[in-house]
Backbone and ligand atoms as CSV (ligand in chain L), in Angstrom:
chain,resi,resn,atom,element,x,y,z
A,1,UNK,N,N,-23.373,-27.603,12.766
A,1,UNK,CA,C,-22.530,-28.181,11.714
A,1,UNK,C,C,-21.237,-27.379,11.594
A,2,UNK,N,N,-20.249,-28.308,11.665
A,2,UNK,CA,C,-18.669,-27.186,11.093
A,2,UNK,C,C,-19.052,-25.960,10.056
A,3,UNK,N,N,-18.907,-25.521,10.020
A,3,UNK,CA,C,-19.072,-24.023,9.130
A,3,UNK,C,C,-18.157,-23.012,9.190
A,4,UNK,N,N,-17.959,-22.314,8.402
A,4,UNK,CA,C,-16.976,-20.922,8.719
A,4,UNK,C,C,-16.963,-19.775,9.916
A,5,UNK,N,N,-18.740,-20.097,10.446
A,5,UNK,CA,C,-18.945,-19.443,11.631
A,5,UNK,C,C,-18.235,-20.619,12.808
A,6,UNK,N,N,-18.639,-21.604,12.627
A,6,UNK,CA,C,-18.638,-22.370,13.828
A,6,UNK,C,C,-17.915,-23.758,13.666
A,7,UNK,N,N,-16.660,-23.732,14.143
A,7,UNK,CA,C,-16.016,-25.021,14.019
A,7,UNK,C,C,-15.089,-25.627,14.818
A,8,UNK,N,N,-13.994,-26.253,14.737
A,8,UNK,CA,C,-13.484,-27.115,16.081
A,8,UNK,C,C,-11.992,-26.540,16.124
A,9,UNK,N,N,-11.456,-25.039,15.613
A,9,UNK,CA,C,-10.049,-24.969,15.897
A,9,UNK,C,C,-9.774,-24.520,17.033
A,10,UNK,N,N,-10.706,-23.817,17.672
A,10,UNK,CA,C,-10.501,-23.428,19.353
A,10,UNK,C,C,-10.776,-24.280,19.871
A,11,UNK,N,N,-11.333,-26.008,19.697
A,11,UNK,CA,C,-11.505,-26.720,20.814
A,11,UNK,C,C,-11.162,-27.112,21.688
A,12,UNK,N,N,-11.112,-26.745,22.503
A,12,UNK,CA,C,-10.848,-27.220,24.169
A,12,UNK,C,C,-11.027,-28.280,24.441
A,13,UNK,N,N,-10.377,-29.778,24.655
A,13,UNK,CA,C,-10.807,-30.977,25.039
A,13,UNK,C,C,-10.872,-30.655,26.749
A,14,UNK,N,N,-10.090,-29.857,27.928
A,14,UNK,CA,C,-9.997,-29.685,28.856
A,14,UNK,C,C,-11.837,-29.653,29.221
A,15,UNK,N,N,-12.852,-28.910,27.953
A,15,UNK,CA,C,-13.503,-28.374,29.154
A,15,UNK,C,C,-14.827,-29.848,28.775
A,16,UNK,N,N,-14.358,-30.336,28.429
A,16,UNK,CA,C,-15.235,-31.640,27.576
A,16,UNK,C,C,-15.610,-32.707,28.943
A,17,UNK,N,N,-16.782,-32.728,29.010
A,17,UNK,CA,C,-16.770,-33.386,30.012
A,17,UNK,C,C,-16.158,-35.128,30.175
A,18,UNK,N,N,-15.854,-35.906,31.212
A,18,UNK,CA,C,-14.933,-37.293,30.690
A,18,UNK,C,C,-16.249,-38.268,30.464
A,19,UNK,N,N,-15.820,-39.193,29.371
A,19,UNK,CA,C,-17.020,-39.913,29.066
A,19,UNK,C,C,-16.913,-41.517,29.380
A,20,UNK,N,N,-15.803,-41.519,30.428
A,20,UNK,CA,C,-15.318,-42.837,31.142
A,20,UNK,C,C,-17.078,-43.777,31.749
A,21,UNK,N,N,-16.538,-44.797,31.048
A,21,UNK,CA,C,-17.669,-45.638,31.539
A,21,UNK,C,C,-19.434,-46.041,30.782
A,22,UNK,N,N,-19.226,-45.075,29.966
A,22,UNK,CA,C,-20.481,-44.504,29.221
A,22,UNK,C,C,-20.174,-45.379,27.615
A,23,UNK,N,N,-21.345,-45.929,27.462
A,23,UNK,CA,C,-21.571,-46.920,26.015
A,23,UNK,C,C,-22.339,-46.149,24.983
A,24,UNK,N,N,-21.454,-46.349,24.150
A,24,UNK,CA,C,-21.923,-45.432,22.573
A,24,UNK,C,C,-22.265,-46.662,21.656
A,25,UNK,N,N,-23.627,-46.154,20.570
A,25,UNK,CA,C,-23.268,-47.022,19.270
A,25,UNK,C,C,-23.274,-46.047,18.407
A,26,UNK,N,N,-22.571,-46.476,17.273
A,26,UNK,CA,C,-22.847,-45.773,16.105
A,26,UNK,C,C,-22.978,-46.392,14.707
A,27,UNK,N,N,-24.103,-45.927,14.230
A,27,UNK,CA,C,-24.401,-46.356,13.111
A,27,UNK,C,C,-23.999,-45.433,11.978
A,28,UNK,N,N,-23.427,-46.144,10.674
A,28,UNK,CA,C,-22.441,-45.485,9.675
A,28,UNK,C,C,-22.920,-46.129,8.161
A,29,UNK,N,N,-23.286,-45.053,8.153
A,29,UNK,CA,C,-23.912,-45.307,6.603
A,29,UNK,C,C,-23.048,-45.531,5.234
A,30,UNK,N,N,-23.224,-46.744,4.558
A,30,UNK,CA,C,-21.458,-47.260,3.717
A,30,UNK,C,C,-21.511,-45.973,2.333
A,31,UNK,N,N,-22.610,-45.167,2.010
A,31,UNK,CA,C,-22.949,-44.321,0.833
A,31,UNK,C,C,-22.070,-44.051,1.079
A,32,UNK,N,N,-21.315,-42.826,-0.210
A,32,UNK,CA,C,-20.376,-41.989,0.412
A,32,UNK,C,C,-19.012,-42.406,1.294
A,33,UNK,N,N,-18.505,-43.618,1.689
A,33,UNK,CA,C,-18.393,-44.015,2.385
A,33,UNK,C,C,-16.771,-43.569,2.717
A,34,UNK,N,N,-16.069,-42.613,2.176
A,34,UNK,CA,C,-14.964,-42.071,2.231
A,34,UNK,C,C,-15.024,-41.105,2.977
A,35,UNK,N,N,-16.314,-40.092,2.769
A,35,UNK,CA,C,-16.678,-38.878,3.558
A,35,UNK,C,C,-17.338,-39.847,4.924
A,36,UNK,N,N,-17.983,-40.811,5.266
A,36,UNK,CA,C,-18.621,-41.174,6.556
A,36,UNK,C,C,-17.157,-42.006,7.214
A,37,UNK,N,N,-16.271,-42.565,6.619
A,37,UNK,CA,C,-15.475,-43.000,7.425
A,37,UNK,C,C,-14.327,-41.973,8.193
A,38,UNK,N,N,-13.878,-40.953,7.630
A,38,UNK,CA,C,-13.462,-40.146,8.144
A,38,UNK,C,C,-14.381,-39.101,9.323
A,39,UNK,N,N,-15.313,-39.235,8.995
A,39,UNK,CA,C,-16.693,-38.531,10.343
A,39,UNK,C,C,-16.641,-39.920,11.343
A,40,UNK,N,N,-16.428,-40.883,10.882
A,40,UNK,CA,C,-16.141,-42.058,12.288
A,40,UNK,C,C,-14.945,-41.846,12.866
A,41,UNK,N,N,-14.167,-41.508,12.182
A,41,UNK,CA,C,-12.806,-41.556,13.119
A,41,UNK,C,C,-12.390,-40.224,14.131
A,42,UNK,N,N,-13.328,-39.443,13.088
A,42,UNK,CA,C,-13.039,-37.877,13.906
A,42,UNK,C,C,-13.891,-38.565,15.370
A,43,UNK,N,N,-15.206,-39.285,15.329
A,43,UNK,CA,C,-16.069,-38.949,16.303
A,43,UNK,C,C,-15.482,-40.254,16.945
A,44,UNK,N,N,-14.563,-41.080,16.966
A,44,UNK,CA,C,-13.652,-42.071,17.420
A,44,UNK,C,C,-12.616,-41.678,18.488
A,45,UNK,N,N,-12.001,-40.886,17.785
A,45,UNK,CA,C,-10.652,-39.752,18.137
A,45,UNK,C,C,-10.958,-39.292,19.768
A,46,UNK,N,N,-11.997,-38.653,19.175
A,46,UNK,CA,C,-12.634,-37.664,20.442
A,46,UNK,C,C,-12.805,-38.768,21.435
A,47,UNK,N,N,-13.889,-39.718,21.163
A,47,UNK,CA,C,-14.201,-40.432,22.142
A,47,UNK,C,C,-13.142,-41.193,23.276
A,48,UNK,N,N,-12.391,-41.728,22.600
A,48,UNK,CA,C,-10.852,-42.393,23.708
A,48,UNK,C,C,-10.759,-41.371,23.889
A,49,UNK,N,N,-10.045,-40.143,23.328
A,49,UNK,CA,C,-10.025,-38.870,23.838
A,49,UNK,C,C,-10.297,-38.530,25.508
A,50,UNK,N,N,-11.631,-38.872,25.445
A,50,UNK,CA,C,-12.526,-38.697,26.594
A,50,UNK,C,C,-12.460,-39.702,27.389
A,51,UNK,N,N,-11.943,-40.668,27.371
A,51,UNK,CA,C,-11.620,-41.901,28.019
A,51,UNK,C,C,-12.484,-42.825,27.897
A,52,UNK,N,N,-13.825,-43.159,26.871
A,52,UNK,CA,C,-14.120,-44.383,26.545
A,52,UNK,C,C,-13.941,-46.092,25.909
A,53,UNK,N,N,-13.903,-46.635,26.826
A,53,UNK,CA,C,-13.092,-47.783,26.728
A,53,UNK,C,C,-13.565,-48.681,25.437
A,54,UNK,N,N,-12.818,-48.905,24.590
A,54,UNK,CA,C,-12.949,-49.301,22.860
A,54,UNK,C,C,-14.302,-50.757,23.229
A,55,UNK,N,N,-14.660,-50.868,24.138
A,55,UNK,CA,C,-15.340,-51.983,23.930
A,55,UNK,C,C,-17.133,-51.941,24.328
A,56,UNK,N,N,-16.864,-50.253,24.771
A,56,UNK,CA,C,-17.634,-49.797,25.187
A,56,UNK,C,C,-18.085,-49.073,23.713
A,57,UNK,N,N,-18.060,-49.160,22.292
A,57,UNK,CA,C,-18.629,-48.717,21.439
A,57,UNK,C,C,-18.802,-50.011,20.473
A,58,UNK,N,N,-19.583,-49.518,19.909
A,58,UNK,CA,C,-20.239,-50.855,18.994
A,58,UNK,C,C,-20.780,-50.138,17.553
A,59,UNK,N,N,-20.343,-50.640,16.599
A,59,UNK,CA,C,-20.370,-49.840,15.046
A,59,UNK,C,C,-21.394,-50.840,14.453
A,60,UNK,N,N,-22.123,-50.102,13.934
A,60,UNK,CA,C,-23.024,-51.146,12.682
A,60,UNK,C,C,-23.095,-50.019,11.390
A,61,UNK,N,N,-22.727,-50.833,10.466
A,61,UNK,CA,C,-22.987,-50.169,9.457
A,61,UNK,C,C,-24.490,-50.267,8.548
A,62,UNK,N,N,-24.193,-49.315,8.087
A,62,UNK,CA,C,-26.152,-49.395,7.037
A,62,UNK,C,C,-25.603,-48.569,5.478
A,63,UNK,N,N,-26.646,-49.760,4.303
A,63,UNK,CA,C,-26.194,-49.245,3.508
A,63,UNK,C,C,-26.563,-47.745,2.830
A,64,UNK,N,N,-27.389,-46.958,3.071
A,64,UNK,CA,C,-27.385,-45.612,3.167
A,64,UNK,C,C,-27.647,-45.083,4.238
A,65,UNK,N,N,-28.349,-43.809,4.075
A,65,UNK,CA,C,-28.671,-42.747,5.221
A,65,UNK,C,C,-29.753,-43.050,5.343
A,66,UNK,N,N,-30.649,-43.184,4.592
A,66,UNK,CA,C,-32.095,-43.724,4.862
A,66,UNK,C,C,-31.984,-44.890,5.628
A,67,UNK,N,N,-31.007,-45.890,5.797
A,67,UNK,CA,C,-30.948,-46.926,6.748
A,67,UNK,C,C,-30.913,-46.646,7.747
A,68,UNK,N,N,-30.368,-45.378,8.577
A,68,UNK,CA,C,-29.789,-44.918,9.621
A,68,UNK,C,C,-30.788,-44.775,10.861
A,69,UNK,N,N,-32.148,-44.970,10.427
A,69,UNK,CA,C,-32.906,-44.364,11.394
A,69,UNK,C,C,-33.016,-46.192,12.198
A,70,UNK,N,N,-33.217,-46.597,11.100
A,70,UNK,CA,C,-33.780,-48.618,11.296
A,70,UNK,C,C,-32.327,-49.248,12.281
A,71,UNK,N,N,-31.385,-48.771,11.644
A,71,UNK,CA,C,-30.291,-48.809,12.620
A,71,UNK,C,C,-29.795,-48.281,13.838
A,72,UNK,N,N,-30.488,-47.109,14.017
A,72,UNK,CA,C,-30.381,-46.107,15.243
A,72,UNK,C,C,-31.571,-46.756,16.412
A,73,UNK,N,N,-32.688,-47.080,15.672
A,73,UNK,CA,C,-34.090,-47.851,16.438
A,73,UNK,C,C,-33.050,-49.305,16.882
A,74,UNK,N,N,-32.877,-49.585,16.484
A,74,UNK,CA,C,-32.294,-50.972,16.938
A,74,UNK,C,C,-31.156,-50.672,17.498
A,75,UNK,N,N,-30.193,-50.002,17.736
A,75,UNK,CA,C,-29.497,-50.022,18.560
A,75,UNK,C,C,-29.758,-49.147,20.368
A,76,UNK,N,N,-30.838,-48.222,19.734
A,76,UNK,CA,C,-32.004,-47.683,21.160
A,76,UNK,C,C,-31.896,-49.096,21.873
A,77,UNK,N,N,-32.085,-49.871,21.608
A,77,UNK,CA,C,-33.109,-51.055,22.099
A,77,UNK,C,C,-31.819,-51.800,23.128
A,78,UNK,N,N,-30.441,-50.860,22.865
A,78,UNK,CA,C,-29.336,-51.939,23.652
A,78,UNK,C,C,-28.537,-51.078,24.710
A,79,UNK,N,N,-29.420,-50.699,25.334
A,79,UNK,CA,C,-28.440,-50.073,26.600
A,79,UNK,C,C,-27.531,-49.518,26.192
A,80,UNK,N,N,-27.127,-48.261,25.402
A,80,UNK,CA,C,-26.483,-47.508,25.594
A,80,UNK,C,C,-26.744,-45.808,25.484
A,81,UNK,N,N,-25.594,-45.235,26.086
A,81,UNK,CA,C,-25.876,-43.852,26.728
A,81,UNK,C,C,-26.036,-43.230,26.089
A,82,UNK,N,N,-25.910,-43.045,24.657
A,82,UNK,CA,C,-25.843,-42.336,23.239
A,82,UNK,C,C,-25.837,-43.204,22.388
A,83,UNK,N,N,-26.975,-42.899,21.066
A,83,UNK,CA,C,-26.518,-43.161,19.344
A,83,UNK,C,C,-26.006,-42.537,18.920
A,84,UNK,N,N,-25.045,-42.634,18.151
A,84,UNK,CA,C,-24.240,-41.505,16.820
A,84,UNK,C,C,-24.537,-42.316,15.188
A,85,UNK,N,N,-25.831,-41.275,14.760
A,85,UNK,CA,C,-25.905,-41.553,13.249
A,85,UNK,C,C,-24.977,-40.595,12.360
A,86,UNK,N,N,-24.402,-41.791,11.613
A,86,UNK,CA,C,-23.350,-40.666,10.600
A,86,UNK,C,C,-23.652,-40.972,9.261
A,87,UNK,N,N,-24.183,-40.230,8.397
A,87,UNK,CA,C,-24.262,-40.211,6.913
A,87,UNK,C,C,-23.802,-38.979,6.882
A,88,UNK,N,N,-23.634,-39.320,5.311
A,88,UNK,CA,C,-23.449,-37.986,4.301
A,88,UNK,C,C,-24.232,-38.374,2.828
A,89,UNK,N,N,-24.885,-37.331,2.483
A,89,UNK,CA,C,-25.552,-36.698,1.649
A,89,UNK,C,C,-25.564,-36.208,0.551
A,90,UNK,N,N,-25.216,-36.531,-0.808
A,90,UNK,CA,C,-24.443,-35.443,-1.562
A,90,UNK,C,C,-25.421,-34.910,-2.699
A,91,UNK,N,N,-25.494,-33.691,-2.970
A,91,UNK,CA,C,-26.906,-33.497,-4.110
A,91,UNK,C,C,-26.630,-33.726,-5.030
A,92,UNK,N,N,-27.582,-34.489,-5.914
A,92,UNK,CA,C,-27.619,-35.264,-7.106
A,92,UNK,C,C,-28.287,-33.897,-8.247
A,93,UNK,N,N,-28.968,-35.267,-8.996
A,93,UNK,CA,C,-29.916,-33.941,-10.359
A,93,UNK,C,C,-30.990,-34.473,-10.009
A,94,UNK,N,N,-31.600,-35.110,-9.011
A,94,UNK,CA,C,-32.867,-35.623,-9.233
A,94,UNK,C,C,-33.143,-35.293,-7.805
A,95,UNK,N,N,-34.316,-35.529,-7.349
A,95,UNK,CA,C,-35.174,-35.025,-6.099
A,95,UNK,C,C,-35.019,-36.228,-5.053
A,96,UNK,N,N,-33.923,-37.056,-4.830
A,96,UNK,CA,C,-33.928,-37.852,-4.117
A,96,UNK,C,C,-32.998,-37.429,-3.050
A,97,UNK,N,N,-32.086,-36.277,-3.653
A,97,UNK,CA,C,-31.313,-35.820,-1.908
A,97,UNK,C,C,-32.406,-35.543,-0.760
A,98,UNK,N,N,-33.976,-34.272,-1.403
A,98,UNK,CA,C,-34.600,-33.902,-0.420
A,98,UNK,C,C,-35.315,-34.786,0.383
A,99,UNK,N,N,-35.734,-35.844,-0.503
A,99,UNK,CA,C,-36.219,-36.985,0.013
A,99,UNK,C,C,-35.366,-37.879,1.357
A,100,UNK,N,N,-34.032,-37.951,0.799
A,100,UNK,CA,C,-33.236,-39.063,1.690
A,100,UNK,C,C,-32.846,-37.950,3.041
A,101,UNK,N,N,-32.778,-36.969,2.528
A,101,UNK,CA,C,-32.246,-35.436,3.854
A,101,UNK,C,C,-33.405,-35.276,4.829
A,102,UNK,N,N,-34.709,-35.130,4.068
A,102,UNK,CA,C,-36.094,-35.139,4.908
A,102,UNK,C,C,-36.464,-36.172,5.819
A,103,UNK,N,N,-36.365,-37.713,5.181
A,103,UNK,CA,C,-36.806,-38.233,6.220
A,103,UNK,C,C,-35.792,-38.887,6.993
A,104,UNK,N,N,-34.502,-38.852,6.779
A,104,UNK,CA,C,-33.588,-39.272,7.723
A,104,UNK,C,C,-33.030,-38.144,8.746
A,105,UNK,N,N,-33.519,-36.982,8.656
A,105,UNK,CA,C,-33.315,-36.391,9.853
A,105,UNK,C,C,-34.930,-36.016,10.706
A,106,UNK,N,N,-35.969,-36.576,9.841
A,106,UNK,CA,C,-37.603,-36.826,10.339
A,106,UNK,C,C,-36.922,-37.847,11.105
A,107,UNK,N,N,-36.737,-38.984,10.605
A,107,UNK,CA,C,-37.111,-40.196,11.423
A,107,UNK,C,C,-36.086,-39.982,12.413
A,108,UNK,N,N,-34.810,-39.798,12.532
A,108,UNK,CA,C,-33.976,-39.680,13.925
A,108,UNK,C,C,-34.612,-38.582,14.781
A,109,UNK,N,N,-35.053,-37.674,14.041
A,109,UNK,CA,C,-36.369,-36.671,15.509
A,109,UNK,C,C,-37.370,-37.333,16.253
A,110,UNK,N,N,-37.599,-38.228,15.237
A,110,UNK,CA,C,-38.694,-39.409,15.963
A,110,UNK,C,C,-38.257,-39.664,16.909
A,111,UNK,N,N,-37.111,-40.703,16.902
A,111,UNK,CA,C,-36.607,-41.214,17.766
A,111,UNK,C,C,-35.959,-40.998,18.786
A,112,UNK,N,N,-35.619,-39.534,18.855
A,112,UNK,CA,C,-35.513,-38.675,20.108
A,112,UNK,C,C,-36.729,-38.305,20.857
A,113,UNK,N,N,-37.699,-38.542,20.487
A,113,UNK,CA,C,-38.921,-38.391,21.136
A,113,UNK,C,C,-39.202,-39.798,21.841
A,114,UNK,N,N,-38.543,-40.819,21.520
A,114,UNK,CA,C,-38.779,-41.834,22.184
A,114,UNK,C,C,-38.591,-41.613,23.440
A,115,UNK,N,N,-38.882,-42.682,24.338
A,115,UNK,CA,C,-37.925,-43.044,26.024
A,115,UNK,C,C,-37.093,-43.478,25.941
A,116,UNK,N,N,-35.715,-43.570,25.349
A,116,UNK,CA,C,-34.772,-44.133,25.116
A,116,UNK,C,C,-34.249,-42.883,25.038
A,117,UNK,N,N,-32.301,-43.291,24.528
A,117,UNK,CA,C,-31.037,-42.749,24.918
A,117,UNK,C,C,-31.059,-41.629,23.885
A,118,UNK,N,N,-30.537,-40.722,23.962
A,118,UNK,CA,C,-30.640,-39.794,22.897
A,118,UNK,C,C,-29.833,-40.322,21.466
A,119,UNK,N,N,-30.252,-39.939,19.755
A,119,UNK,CA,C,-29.622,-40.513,18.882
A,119,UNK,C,C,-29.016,-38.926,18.461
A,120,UNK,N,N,-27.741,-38.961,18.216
A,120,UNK,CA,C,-27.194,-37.587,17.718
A,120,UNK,C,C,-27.041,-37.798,15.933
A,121,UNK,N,N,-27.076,-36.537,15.831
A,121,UNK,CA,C,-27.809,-36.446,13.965
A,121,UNK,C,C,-26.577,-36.202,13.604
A,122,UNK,N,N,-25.135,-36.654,12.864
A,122,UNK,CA,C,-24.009,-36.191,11.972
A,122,UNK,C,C,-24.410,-36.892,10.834
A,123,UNK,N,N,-25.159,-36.583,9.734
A,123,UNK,CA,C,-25.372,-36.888,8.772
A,123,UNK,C,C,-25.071,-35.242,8.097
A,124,UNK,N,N,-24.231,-35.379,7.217
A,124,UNK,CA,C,-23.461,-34.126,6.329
A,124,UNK,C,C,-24.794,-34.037,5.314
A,125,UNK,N,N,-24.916,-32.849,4.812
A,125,UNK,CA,C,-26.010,-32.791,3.352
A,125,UNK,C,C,-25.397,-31.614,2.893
A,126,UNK,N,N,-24.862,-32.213,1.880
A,126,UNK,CA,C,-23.947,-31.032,1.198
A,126,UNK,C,C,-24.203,-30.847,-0.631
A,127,UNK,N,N,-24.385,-29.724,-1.427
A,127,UNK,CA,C,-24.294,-29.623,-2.779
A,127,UNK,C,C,-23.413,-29.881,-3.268
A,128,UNK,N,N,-22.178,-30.457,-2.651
A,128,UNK,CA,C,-21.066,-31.122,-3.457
A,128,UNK,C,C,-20.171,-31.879,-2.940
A,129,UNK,N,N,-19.214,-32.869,-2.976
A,129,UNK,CA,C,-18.352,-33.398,-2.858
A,129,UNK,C,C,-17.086,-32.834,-1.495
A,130,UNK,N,N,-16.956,-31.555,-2.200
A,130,UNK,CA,C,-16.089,-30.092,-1.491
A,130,UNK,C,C,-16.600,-30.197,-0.406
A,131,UNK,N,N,-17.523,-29.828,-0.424
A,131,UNK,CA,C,-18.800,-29.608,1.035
A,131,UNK,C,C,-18.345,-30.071,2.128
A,132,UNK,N,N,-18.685,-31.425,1.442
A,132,UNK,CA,C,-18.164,-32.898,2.105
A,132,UNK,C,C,-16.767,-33.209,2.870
A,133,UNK,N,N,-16.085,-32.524,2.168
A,133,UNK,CA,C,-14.486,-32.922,2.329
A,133,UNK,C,C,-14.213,-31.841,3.644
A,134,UNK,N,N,-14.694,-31.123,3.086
A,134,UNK,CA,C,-14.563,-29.729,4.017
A,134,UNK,C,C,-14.789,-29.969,5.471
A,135,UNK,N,N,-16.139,-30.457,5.941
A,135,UNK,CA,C,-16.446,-30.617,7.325
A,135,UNK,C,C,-15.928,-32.144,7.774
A,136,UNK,N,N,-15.298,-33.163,7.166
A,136,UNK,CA,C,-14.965,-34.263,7.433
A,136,UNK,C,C,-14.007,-34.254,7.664
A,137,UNK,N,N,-13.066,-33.360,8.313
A,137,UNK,CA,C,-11.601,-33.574,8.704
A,137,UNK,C,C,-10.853,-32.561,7.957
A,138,UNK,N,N,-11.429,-31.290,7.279
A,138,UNK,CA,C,-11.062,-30.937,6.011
A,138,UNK,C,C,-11.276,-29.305,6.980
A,139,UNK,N,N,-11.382,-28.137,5.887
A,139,UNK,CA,C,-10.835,-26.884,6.366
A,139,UNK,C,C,-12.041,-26.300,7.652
A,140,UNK,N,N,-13.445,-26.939,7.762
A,140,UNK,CA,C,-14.350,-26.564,8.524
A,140,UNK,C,C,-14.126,-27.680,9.349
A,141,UNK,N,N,-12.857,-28.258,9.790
A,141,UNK,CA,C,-12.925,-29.481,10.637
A,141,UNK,C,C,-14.026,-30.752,10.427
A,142,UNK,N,N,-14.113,-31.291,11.887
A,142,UNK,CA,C,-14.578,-32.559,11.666
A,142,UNK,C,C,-15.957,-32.867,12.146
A,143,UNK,N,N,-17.109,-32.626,11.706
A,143,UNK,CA,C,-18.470,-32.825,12.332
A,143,UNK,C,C,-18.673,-34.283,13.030
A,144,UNK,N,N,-18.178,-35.411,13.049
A,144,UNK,CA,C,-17.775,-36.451,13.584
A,144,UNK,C,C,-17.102,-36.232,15.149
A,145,UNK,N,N,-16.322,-35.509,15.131
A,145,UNK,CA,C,-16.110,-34.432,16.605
A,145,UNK,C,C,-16.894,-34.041,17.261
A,146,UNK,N,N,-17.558,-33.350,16.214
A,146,UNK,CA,C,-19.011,-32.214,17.253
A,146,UNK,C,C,-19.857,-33.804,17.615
A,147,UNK,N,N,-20.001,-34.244,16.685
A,147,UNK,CA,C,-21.189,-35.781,17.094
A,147,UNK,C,C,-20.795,-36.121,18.228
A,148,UNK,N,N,-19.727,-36.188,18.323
A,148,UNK,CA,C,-18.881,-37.119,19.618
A,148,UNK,C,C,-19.273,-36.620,20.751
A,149,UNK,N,N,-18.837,-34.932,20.845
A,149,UNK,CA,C,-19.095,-34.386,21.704
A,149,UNK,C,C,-20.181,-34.163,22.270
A,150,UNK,N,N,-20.981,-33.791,21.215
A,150,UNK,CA,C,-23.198,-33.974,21.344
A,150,UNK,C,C,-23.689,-34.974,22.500
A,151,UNK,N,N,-22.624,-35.983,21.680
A,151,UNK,CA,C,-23.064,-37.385,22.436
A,151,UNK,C,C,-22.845,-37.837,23.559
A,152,UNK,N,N,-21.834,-37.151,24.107
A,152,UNK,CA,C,-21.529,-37.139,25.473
A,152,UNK,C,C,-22.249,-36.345,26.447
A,153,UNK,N,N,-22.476,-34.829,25.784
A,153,UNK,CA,C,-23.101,-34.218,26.975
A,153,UNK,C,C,-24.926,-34.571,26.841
A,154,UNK,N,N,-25.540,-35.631,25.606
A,154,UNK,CA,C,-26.257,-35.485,26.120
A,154,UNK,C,C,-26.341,-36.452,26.762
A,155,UNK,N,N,-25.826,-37.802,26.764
A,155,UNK,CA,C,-25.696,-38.823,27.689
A,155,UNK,C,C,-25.378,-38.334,29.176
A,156,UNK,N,N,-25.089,-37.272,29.183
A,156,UNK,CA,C,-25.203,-36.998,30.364
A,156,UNK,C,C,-25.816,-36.380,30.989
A,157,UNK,N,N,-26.883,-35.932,30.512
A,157,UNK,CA,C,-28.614,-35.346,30.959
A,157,UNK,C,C,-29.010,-36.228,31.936
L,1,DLZ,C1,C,-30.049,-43.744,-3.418
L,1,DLZ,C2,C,-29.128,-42.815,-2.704
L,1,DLZ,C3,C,-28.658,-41.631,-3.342
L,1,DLZ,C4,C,-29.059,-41.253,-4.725
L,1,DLZ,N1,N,-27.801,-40.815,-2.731
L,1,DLZ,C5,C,-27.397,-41.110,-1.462
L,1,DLZ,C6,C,-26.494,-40.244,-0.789
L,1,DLZ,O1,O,-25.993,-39.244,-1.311
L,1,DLZ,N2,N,-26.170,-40.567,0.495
L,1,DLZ,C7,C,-26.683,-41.671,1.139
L,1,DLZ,O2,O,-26.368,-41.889,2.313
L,1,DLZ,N3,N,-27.513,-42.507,0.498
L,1,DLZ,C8,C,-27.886,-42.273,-0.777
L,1,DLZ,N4,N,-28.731,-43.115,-1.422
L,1,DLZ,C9,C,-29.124,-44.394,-0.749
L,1,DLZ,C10,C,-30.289,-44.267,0.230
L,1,DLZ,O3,O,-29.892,-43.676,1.458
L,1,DLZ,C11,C,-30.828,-45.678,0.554
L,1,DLZ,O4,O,-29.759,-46.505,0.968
L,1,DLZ,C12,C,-31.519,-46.343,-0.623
L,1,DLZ,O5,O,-32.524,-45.490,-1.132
L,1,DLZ,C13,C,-32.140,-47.703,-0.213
L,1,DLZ,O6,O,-33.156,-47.514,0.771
């Protein structure tokens, strides 16, 4: 995750491998949906970046993060080289962040255990708003980036 240890201002696009030819989906959770649209564009950016051809990605949206896994399973199912799940998370007063944080990064582990394409996890879980802003394009850069990038090298396993 972007963090103060670890984030995208030294990134090197040179050493990124090219992701010409290679089909992404990504599923984008509408919660939050200021902090997940800016984690799409970062992990957008990158991708042409890398030379993937705009028709070669396919977006579905879901209305939370808990959707993300039902959306990630169904897009397994369509030939492509990578999933990118993107939520964000934000802690409430009630016990439903651990809940929605637990099993939406349970169920996308699942689904890396499948035989299918690998699903990469950018779902943000943050105690505040800040958090949020911060790794979405904000002073810890863009975790939508790192997704991008995830998603390429593991599509290329
Ligand atoms: C209900 C809920 C709450 C309280 N908070 C969030 C959140 O911070 N981020 C998010 O992506 N989704 C949240 N949700 C919605 C759930 O993910 C889910 O859409 C609903 O529980 C319906 O299954």
């Amino acid at each position: 995750m972007s963090s103060s240890n670890n984030n995208l201002k030294n990134l090197d696009l040179e050493k990124i491998p090219s992701a010409k030819n290679l089909r992404f989906g990504i599923v984008v959770s509408k919660w939050n949906s200021k902090i997940t649209t800016n984690l799409l564009n970062g992990c957008l950016e990158l991708l042409y970046n890398k030379g993937v051809n705009k028709d070669d990605i396919d977006i579905l949206h879901v209305p939370g993060s808990f959707e993300l896994i039902y959306g990630c399973k169904t897009l397994q199912n369509k030939n492509y080289d990578s999933v990118i799940a993107i939520g964000s998370v934000i802690r409430g007063e009630t016990k439903h962040f651990d809940f929605i944080c637990n099993a939406t990064s349970n169920g996308i582990k699942d689904l890396n255990l499948l035989d299918k394409c690998p699903v990469i996890f950018c779902v943000l879980t943050d105690d505040n708003i800040q958090q949020s802003i911060d790794r979405s394009g904000g002073k810890y850069g863009n975790k939508g980036t790192e997704a991008a990038i995830a998603a390429i090298e593991m599509a290329l396993i």
